[in-house]
Backbone bond lengths (Angstrom), bond angles and torsions (degrees), N, CA, C in turn:
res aa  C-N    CA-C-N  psi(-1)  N-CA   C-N-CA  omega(-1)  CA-C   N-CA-C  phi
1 X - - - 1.454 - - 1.536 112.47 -
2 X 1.468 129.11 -28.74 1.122 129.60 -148.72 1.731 93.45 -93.56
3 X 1.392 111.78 -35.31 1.951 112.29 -172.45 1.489 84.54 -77.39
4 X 1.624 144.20 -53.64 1.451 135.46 -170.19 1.767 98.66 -58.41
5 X 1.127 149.21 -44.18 0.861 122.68 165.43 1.375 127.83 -48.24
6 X 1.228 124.63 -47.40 1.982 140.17 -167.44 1.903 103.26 -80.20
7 X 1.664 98.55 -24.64 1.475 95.32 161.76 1.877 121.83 -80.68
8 X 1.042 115.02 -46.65 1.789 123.61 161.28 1.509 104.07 -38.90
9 X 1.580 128.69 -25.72 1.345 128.70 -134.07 1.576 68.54 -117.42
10 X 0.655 132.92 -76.40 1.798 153.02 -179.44 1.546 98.36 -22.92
11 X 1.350 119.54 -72.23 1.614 146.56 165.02 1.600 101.74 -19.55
12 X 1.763 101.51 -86.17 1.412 120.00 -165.77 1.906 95.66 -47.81
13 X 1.594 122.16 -46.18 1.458 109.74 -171.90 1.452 115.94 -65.53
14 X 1.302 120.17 -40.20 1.266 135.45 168.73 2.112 108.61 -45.97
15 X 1.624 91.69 -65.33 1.717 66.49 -167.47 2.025 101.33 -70.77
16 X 1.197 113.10 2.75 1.790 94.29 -179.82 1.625 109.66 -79.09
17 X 1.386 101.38 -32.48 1.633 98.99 169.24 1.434 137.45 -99.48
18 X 1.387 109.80 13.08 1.380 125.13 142.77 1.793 119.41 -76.87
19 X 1.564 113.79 -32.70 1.475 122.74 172.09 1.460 98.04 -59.32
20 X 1.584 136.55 -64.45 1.433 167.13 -160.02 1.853 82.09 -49.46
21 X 0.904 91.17 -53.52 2.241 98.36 -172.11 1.472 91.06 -50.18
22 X 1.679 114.28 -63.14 1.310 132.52 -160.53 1.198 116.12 -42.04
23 X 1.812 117.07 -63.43 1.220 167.72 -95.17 2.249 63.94 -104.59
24 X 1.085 124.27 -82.86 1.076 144.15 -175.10 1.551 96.75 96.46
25 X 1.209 109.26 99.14 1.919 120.02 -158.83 1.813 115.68 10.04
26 X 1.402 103.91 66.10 1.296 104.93 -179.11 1.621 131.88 68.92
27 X 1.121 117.63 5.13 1.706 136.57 -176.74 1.555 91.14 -79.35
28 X 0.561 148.12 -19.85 1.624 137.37 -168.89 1.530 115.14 -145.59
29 X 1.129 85.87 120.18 1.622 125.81 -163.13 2.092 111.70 -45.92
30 X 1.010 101.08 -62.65 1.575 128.73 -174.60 1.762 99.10 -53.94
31 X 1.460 117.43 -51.78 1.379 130.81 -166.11 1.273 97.69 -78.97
32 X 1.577 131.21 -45.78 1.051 125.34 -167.92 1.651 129.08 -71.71
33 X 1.865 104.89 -24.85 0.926 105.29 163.89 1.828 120.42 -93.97
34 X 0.737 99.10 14.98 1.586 113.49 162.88 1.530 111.00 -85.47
35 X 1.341 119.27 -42.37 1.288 99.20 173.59 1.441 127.89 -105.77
36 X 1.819 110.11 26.97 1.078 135.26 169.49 1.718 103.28 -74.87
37 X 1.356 102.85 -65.48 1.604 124.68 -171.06 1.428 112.89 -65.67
38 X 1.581 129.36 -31.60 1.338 150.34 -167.58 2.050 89.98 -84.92
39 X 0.926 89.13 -84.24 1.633 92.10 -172.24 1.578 104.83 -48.02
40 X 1.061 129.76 -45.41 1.918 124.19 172.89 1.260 104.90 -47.93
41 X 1.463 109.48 -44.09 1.545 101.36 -173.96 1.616 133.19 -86.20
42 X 1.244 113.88 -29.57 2.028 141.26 121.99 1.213 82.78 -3.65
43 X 1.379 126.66 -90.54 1.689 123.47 -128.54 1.800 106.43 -107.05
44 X 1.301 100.35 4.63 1.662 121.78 169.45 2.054 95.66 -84.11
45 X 0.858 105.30 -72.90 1.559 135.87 -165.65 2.109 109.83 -47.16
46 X 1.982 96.38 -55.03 1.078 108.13 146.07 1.458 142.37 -59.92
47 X 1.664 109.83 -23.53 1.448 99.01 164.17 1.527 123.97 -108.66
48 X 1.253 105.95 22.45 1.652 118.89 165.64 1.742 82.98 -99.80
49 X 1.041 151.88 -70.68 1.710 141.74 179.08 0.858 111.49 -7.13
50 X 1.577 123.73 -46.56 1.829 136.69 -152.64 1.881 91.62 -86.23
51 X 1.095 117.95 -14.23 1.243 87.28 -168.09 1.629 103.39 -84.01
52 X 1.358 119.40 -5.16 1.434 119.75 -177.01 1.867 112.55 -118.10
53 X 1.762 118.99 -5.26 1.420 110.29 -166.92 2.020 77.94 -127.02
54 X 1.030 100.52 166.56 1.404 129.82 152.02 1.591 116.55 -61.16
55 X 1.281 116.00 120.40 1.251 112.18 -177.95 1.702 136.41 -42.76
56 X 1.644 84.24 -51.45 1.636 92.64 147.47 1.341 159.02 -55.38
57 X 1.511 104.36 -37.81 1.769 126.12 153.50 1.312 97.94 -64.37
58 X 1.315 130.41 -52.62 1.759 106.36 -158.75 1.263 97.01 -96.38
59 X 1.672 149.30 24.31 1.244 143.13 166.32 1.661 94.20 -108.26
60 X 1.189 135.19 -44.26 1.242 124.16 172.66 1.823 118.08 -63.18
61 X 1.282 96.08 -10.79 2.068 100.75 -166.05 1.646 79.06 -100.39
62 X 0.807 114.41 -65.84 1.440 111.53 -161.84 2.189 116.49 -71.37
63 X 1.525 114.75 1.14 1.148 126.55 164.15 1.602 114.86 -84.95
64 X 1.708 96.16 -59.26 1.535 115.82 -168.89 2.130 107.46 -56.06
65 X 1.240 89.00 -37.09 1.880 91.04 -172.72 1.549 98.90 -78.48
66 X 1.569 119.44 -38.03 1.539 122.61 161.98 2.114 103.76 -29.00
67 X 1.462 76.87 -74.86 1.295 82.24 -156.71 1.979 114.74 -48.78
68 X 0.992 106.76 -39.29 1.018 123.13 164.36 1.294 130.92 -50.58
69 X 1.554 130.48 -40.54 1.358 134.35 162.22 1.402 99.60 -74.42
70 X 1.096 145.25 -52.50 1.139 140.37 -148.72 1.711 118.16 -74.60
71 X 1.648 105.21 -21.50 1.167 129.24 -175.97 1.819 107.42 -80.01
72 X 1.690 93.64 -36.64 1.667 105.75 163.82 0.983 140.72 -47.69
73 X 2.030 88.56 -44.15 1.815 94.16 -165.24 1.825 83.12 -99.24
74 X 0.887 136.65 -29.79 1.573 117.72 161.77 1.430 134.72 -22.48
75 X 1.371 111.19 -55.77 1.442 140.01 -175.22 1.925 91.12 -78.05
76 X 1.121 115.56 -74.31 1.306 113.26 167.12 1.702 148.08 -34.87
77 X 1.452 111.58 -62.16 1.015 136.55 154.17 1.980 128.47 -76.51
78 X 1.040 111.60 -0.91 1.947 111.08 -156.61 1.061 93.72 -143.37
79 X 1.808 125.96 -26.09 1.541 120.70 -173.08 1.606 97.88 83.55
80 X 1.242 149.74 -20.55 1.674 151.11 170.79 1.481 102.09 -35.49
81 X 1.562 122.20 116.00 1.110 139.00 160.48 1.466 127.25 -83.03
82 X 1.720 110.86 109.42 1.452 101.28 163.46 1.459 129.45 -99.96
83 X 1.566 105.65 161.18 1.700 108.01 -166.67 1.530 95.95 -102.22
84 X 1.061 98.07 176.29 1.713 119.24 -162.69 1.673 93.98 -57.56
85 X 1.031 105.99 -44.62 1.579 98.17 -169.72 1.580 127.23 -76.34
86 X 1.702 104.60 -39.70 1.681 103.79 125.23 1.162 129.49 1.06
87 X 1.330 117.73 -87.14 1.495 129.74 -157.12 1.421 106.30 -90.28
88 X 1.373 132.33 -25.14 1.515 125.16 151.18 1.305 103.07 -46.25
89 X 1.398 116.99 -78.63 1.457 117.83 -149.46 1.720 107.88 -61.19
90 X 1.792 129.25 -10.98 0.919 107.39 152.08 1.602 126.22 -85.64
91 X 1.077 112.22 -25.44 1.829 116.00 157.12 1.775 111.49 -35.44
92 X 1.630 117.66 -49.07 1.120 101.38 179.94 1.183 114.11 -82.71
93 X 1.485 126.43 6.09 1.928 121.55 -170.34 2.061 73.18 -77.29
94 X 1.219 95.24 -73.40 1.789 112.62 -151.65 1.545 101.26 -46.49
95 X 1.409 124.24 -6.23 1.657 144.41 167.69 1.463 86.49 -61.76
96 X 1.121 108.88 -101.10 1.559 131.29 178.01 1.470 129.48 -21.48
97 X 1.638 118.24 -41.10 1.176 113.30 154.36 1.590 128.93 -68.72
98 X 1.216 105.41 -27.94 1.315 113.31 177.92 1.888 118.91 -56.41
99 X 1.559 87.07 -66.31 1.398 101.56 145.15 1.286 124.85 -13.36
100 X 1.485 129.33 -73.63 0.981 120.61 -159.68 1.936 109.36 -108.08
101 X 1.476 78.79 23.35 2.030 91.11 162.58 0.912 114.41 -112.30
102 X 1.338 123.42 -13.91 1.349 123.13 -165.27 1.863 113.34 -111.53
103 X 1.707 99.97 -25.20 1.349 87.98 -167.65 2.038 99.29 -138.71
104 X 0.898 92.52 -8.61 1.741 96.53 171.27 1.490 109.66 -81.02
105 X 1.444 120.18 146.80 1.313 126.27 -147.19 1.711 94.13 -127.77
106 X 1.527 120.96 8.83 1.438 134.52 158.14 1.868 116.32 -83.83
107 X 1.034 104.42 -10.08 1.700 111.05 -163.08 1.611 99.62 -116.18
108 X 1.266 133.64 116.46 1.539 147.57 158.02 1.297 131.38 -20.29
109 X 1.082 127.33 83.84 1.319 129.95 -162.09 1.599 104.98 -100.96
């Protein structure tokens, strides 16, 4: 229950800063309140997380997969090109979370 929460939390940040892309610095109405409601609920979602991860594990799990979807739907959705070094350095975020799901003894198993 505790990673399905930090994933919803993950979700809700993801679609508010894909709206934020949309939003085109706040000129448009529809996008903007999308990432009104998206991000409240991100940082609603994330602080019901805290009551079961370490602030630090679930701000790095719940940044690193951010960063990571968002870099997706960029390339996907926006046309945003990443370079090789890009896409390593998100290989090593999704390294690192793994890491610390699999073998750190601070994170909820």
């Amino acid at each position: 229950m505790p990673y399905l929460l930090l994933a919803f939390a993950v979700l809700a940040e993801t679609i508010g800063t894909t709206a934020l892309q949309a939003s085109q610095q706040f000129t448009r109405v529809g996008p903007t309140i999308i990432v009104i409601l998206a991000y409240g609920a991100a940082f609603y979602l994330l602080g019901i997380a805290l009551k079961h991860f370490p602030v630090g594990i679930a701000y790095a799990i719940w940044s690193g997969l951010g960063i990571v979807l968002i870099a997706a739907i960029g390339l996907v959705v926006f046309g945003q090109k990443l370079d090789l070094a890009a896409v390593l350095g998100m290989g090593l975020i999704l390294t690192g979370i793994l890491v610390i799901h699999l073998f750190s003894n601070t994170s909820p198993h």
